[in-house]
C-alpha positions as a printed Julia matrix, in Angstrom:
534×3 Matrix{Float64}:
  -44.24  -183.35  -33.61
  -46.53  -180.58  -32.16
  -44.39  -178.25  -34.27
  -44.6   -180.55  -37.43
  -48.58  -180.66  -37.09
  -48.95  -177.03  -36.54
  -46.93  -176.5   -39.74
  -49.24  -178.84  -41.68
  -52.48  -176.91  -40.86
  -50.8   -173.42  -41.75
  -50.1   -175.32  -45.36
  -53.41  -176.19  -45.44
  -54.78  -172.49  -44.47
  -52.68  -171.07  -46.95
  -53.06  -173.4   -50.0
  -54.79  -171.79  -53.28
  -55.2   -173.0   -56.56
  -54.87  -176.62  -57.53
  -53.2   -177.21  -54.11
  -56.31  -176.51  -52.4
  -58.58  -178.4   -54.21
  -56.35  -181.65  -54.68
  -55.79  -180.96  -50.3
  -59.98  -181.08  -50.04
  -60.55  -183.89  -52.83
  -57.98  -186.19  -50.86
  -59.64  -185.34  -47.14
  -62.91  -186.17  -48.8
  -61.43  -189.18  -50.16
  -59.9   -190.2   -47.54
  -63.27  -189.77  -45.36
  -65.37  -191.95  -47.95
  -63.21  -194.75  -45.44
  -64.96  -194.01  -42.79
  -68.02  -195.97  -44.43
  -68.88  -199.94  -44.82
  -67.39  -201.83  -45.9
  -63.96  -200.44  -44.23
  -65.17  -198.94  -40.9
  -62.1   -196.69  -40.77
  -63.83  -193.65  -38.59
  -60.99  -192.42  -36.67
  -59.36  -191.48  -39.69
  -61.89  -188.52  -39.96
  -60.14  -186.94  -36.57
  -57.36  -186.14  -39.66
  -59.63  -185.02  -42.64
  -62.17  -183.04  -41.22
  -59.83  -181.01  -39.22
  -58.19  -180.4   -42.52
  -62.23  -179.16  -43.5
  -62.0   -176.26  -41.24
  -58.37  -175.32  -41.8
  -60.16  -175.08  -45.34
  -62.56  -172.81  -44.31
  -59.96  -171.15  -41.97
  -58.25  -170.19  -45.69
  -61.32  -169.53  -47.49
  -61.03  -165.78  -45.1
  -58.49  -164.24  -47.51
  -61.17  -164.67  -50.51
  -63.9   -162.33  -51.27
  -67.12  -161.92  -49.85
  -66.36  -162.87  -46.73
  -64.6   -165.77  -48.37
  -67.81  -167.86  -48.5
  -67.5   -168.34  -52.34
  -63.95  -169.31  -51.74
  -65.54  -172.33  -48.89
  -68.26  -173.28  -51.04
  -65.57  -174.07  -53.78
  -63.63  -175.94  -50.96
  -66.33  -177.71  -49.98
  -67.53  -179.14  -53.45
  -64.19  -180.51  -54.08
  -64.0   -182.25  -50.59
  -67.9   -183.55  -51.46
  -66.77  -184.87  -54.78
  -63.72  -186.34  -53.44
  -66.12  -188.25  -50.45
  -69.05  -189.2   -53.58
  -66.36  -190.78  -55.79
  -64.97  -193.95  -54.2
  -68.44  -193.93  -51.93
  -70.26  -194.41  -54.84
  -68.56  -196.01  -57.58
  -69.93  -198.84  -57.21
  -73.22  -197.23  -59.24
  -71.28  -197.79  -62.81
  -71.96  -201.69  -62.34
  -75.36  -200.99  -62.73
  -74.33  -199.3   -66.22
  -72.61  -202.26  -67.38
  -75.38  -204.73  -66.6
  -76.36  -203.93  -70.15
  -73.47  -202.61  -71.92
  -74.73  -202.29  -75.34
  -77.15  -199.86  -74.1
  -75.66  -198.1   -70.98
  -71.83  -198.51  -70.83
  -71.56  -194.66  -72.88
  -72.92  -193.96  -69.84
  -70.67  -195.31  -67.15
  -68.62  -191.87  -67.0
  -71.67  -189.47  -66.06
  -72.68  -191.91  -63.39
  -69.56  -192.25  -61.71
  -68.69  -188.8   -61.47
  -72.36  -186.97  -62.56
  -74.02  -188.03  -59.31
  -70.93  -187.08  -57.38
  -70.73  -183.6   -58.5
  -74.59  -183.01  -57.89
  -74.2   -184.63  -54.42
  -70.82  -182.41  -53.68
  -73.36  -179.21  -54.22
  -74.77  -179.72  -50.48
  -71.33  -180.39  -49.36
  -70.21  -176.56  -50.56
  -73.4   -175.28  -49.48
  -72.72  -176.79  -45.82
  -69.04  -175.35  -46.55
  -70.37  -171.89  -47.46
  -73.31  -171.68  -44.81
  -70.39  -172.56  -42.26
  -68.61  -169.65  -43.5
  -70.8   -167.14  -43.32
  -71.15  -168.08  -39.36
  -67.68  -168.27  -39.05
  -65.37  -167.09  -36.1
  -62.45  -167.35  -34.25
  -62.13  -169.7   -31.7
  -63.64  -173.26  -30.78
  -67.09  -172.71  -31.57
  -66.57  -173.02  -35.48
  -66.74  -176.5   -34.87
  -70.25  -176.05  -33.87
  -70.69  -174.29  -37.55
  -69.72  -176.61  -39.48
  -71.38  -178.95  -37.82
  -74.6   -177.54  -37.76
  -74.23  -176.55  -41.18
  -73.24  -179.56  -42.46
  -76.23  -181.38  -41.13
  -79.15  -179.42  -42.58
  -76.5   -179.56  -45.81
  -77.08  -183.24  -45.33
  -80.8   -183.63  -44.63
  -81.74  -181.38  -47.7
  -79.6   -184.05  -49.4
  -81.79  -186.5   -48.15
  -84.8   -184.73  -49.47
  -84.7   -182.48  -52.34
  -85.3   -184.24  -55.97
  -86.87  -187.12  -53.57
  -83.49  -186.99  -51.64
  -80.77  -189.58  -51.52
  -78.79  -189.59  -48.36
  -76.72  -192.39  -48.65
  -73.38  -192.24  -46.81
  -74.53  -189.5   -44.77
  -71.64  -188.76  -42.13
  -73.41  -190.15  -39.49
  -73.0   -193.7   -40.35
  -69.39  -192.95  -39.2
  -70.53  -193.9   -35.87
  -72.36  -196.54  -36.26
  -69.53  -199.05  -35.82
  -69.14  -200.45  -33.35
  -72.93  -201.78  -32.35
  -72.44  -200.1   -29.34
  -71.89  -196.74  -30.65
  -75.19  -196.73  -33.23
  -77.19  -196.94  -30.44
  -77.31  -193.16  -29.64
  -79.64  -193.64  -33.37
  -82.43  -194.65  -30.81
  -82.17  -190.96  -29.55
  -81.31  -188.94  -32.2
  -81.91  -190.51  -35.34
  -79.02  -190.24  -38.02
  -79.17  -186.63  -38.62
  -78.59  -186.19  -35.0
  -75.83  -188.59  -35.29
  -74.55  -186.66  -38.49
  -74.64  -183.58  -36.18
  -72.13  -185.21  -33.64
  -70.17  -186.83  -35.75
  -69.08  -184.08  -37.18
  -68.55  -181.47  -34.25
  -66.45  -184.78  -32.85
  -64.02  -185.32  -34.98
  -63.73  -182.06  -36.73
  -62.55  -181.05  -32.37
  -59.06  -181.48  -33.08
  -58.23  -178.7   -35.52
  -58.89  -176.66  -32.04
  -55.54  -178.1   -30.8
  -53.95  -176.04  -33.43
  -55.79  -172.49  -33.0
  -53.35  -169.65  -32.07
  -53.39  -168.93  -28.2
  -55.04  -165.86  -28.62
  -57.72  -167.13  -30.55
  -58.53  -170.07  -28.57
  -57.01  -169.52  -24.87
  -58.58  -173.61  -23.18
  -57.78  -175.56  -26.24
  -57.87  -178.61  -24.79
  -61.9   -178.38  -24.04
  -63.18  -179.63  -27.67
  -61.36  -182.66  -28.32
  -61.65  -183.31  -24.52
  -65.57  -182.73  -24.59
  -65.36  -184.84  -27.67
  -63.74  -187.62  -26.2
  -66.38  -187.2   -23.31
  -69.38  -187.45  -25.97
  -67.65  -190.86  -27.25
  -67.39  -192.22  -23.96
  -70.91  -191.25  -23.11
  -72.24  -192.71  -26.53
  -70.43  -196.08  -25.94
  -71.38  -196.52  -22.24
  -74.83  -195.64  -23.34
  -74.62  -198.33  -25.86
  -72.9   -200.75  -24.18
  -76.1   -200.45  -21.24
  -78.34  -200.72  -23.98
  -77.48  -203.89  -25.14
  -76.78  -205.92  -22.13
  -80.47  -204.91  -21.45
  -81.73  -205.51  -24.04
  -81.19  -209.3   -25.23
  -82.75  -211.03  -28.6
  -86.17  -212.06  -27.83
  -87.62  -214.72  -30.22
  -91.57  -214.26  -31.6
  -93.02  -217.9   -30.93
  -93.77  -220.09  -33.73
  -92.9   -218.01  -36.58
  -90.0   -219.51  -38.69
  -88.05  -217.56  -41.69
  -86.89  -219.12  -43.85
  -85.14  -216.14  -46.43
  -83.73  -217.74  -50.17
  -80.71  -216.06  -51.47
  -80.72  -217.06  -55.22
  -77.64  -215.2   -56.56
  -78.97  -214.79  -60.08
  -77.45  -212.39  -62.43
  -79.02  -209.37  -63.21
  -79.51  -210.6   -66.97
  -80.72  -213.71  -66.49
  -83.13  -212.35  -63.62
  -85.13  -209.89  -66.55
  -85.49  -212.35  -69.68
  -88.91  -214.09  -70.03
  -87.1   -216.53  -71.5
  -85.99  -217.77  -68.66
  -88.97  -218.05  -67.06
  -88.91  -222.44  -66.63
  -85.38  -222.09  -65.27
  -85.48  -219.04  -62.46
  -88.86  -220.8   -61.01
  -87.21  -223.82  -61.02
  -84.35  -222.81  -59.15
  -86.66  -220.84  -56.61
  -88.71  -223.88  -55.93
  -85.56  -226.25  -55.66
  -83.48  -224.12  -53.12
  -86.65  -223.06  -51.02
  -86.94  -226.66  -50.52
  -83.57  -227.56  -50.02
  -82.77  -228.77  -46.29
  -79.79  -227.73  -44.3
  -78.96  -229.74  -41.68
  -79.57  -233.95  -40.88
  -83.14  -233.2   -38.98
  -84.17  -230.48  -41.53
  -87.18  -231.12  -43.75
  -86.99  -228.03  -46.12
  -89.51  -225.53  -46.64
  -92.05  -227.67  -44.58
  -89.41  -225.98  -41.16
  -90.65  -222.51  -41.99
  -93.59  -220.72  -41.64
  -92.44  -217.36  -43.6
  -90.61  -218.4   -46.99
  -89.44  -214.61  -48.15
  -88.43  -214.31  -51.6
  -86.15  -211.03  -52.68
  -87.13  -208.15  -55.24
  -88.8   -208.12  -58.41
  -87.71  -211.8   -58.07
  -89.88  -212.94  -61.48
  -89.16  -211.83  -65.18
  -92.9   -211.52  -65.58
  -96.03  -210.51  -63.93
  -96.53  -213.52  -61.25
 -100.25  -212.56  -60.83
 -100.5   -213.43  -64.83
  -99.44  -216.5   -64.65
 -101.46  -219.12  -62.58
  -98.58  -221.84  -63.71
  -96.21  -220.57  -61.61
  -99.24  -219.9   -58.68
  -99.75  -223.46  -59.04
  -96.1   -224.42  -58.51
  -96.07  -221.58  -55.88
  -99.15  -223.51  -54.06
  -97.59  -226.88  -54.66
  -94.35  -225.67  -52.71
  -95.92  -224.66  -49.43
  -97.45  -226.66  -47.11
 -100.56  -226.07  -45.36
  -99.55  -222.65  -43.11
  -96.71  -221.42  -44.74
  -97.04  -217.88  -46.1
  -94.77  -216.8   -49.54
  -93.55  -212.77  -48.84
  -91.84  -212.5   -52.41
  -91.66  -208.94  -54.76
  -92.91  -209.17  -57.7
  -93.53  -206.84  -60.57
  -97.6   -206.29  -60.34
  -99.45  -204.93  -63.61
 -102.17  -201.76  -63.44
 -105.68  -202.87  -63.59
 -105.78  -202.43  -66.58
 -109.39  -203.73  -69.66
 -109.02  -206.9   -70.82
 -106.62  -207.01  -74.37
 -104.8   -203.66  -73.71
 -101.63  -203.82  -73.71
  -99.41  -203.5   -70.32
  -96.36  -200.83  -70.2
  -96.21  -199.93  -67.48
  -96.06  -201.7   -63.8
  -95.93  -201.37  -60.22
  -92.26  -202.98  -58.05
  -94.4   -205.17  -55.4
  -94.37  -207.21  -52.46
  -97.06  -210.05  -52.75
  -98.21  -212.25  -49.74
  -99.07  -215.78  -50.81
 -100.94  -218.18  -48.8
 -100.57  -222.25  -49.36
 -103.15  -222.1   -51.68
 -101.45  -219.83  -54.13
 -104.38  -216.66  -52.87
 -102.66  -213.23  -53.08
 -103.35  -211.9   -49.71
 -102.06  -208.57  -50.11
  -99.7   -206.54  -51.64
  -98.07  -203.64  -51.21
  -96.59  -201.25  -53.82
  -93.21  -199.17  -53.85
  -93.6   -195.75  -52.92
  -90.09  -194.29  -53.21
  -88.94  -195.07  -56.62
  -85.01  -195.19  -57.85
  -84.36  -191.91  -60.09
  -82.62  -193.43  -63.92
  -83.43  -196.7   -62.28
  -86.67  -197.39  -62.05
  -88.19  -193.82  -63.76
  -86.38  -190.82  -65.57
  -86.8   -187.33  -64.65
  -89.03  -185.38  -66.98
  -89.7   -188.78  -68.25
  -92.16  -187.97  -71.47
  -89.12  -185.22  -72.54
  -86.01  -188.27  -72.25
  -87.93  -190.94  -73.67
  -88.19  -189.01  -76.77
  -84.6   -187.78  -77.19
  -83.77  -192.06  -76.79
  -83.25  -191.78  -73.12
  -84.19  -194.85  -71.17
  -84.12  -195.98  -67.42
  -82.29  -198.91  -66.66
  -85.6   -200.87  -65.91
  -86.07  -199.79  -69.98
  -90.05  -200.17  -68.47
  -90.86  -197.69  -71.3
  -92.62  -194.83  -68.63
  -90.91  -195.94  -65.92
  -92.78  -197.65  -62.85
  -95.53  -196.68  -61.33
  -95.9   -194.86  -57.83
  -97.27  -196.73  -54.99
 -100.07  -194.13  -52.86
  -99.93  -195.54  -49.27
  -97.05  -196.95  -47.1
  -98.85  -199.53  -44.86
  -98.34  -202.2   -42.83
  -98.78  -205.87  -44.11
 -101.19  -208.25  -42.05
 -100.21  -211.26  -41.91
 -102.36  -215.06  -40.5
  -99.72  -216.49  -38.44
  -96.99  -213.51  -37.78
  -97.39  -210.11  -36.64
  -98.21  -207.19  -38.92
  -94.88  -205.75  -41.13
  -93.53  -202.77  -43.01
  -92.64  -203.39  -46.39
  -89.77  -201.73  -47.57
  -88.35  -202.07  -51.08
  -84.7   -201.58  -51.79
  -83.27  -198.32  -51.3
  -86.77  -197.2   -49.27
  -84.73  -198.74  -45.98
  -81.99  -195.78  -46.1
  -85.12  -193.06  -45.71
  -85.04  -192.85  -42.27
  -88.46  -190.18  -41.65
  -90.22  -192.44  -44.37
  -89.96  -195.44  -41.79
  -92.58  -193.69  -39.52
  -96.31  -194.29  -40.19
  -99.36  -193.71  -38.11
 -101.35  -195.91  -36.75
 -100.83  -199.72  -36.02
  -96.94  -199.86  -34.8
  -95.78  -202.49  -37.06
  -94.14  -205.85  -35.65
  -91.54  -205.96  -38.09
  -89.96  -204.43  -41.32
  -89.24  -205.98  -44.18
  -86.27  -205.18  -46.49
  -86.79  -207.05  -50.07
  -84.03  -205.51  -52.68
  -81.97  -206.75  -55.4
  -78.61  -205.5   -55.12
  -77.14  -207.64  -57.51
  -77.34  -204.66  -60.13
  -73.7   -203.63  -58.11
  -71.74  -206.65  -58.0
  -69.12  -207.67  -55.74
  -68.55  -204.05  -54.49
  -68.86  -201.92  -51.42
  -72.64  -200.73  -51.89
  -74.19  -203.79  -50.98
  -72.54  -203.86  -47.55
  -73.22  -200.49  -47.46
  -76.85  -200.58  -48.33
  -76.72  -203.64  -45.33
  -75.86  -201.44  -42.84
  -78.02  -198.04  -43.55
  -81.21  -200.74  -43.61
  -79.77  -202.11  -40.03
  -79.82  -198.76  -38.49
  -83.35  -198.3   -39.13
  -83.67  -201.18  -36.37
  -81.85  -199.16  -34.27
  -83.66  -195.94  -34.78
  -87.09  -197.8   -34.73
  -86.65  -200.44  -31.99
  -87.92  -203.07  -34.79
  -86.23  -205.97  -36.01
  -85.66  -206.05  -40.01
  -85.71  -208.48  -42.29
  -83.5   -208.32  -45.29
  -83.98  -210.75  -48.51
  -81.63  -210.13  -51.35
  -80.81  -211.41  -54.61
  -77.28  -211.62  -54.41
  -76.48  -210.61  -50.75
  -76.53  -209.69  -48.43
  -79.74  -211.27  -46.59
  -79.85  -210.59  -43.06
  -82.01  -211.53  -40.01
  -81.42  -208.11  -37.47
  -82.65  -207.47  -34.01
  -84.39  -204.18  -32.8
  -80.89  -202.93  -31.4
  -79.29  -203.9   -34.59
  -77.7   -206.94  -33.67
  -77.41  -209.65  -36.63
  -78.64  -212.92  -35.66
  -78.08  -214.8   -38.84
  -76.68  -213.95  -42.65
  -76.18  -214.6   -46.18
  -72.91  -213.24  -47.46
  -72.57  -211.66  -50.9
  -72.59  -213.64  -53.63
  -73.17  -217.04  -51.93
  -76.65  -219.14  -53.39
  -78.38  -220.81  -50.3
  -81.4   -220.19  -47.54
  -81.34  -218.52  -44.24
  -83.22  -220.05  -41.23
  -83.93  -217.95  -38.33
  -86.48  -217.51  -35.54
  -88.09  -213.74  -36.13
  -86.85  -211.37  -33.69
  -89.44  -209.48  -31.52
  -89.7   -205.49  -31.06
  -88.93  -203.62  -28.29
  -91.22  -200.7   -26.9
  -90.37  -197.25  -29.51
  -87.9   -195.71  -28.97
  -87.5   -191.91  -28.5
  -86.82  -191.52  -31.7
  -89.96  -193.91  -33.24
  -92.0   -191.46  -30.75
  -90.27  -187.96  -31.67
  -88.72  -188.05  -35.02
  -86.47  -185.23  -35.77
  -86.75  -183.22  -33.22
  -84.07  -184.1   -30.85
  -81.81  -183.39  -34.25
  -82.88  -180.25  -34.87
  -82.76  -178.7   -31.44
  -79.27  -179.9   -31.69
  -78.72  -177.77  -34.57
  -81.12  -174.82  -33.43
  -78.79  -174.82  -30.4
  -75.75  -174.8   -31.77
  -77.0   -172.3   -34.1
  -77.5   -169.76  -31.26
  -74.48  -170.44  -29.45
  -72.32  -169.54  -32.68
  -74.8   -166.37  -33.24
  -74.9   -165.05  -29.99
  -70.91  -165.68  -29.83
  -70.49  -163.39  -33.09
  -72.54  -160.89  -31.33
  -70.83  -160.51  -27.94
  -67.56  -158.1   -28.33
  -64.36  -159.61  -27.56
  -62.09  -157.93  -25.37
């Protein structure tokens, strides 16, 4: 077996051509397992070895072979993007007619942009490249500033970074607390890429058994860390405030035509009040009723009707959290086109207490790129809000009569983990309102789940999640879920809210414990390349 392995990674370091890339697309596809809903991680002790065997046989190329790696690297990226991510092209079918042409470029456009940081992390990793065990630390550390410029540039989208690897089990996601996800990313990585060491020549790598056995150490450190963590750290229950979270499965057509108006406020009011058990009495058991996002197909603030019904709903004490789409102030008679993605508090009265507005908006979802330019060549988002949404100017906390103060976060705002931090007033709480029902019955929704979840982790705060279709989620500050709505079920959620939990290193430090890991191994790779072998 030793023998048959050993053979297997000289294939690898020797493929060219097609055989290379189709060896790099399947270890990246492979890898894509590794995320929710599947939770396969171990199988990345197999494919990212197989990454640095690549980069092993990128030598032989020119230029050090980094163009050679970076080539490597974006087929292993696109191969990772593609069945991570195809879940997008439901979106494109919500409205056919219009968007289905489209359904090609999504699917495999996004994935080749993402697959660019991949080969840069590939390329980078070259370039500090060596002999020997500590090209684990390379690719490592390249592949995590690779990954947090991924999470930034073009407003960033770093969804399935390779940190949520280990993030399953519980126990194991709550090293997040330290080192936030790109910290995790960093680890990940130098873990289970450790094994390709096993296979170095002799003279090359004399102690081959120290990576995967520091490795394995790391692991066992992580989970007995974890494991501490959570015995001593038990759910703790805010007095007197009652959730109460409605899951209205509506399709995504139904949810945006006015004409439907009557029949989606209808259904809210009905399954807000529905009770769920012999001593329940509806609505009238919560304090909190939490509505998901954009959950009207018009401007609620317009429309004192459905204030009225709103007011008529809750009883004296119970506050409304719902999103909303909220209109620009705007003279009286002009006409509205454009519009802010919102999250309205609503007291028993039918008062709008506050609001806050989204900050981090979805690109081709919610607002196009050189937007002025694509509207006139026929290019619409998939909003079709002709100018795309408007740009909340603050994150801020939510006060609230009877609960403590939250963060608002709408959709895809939860997977921003540096965007989670805000000064002043630690909040008590976040909030997660998103409609994921644009993506049917596919693997984003879980994954989305599970990217908002580690926030609690990382922050110490317990989140709230209210979605359309799934999945809604009540979460404790160490990222334990204490009650859910599964996908595509219609229903409510009752739940006590969760208290926080003093901040944790990472809530006080940020980024910093994940960037002296890099800086670190940065040296040590540097300063190895420097020192003459004998």
């Amino acid at each position: 077996m030793p023998k048959l392995l050993s053979r297997a990674a000289s294939s690898v370091i020797l493929a060219w051509g097609w055989k290379r890339a189709a060896i790099a697309v399947l270890a990246g596809a492979l890898s894509s397992l590794a995320m929710e809903p599947f939770n396969a991680w171990p199988i990345l002790f197999i494919t990212f070895p197989v990454a640095v065997w690549l980069i092993d046989g990128a030598g032989a190329g020119k230029r050090r072979g980094v163009p050679a790696a970076m080539m490597a690297g974006w087929w292993f990226g696109f191969g990772y993007f593609v069945p991570g991510l195809y879940w997008i092209g439901y979106a494109f079918l919500v409205d056919a007619d219009t968007f289905a042409w489209l359904l090609p470029f999504a699917i495999c456009g996004l994935p080749a942009y993402l697959a660019l940081f991949t080969a840069l992390s590939f390329g980078l990793a070259r370039l500090l490249w060596d002999r020997g065990a500590l090209r684990i630390l390379s690719l490592a550390g390249a592949l995590t500033i690779a990954e947090w410029l991924r999470g930034h540039i073009l407003t960033g989208f770093p969804w399935n970074a390779f940190g949520y690897a280990l993030t399953e089990p519980l126990a194991l996601a709550q090293t997040l607390s330290l080192i936030g996800i790109w910290g995790m990313t960093f680890i990940a990585v130098a873990v289970v890429a450790s094994p390709a060491v096993l296979f170095d020549d002799i003279a090359d790598t004399r102690r081959r058994w120290v990576a995967p056995t520091a490795a394995l150490g790391v692991l066992i450190a992580m989970a007995v860390f974890g494991i501490i963590r959570l015995q001593l750290t038990p759910t703790r229950l805010v007095e007197n405030v009652r959730l109460r979270i409605m899951q209205p499965n509506l399709q995504q057509d139904q949810r945006f035509n006015y004409a439907a108006k009557a029949e989606v406020m209808q259904k809210y009011l009905t399954l807000s009040d529905r009770s769920t058990g012999p001593n329940a009495t509806g609505v009238r058991d919560a304090s909190l009723l939490i509505w998901p996002e954009s959950a009207f197909p018009f401007f609620l603030a317009r429309e004192p009707d459905a204030l009225a019904q709103i007011a008529e709903l809750l009883p004296k004490g119970t506050i409304l959290l719902t999103g909303a789409v909220r209109p620009p102030e705007m003279p009286p008679g002009r006409r509205i086109t454009r519009a802010y993605n919102s999250i309205y508090s609503i007291d028993h009265d039918g008062t709008l207490l506050s609001v806050y507005d989204k900050l981090h908006l979805v690109p081709f979802g919610e607002y196009l790129p050189y937007q002025d330019m694509m509207e006139k060549i026929g290019f619409v988002q998939l909003t079709k809000v002709q100018g795309g949404f408007l740009t909340g100017t603050t994150r801020h906390n939510m006060e609230l009569p009877n609960a403590p103060p939250l963060l608002p976060l709408i959709c895809y705002e939860a997977i921003f983990p540096d965007e989670i931090n805000i000064r002043g007033t630690r909040p008590g709480w976040m909030l997660n309102l998103t409609n994921d029902g644009w993506f049917g019955n596919s693997t984003g929704p879980y994954q989305h789940l599970q990217q908002a979840r580690m926030r609690a982790v990382e922050q110490g705060l317990p989140l709230v999640r209210a979605a359309n279709t799934g999945i809604s989620a009540v979460i404790d500050p160490v990222g334990r879920i204490v009650g859910r709505l599964g996908l595509g079920v219609e229903g409510v959620l009752d739940a006590t809210l969760p208290a926080k939990i003093p901040p944790t290193i990472y809530a006080r430090v940020g980024e910093l414990p994940a960037a002296v890991l890099v800086a670190l191994s940065m040296m040590l790779v540097l300063l190895r390349r420097r020192t003459p072998t004998r």
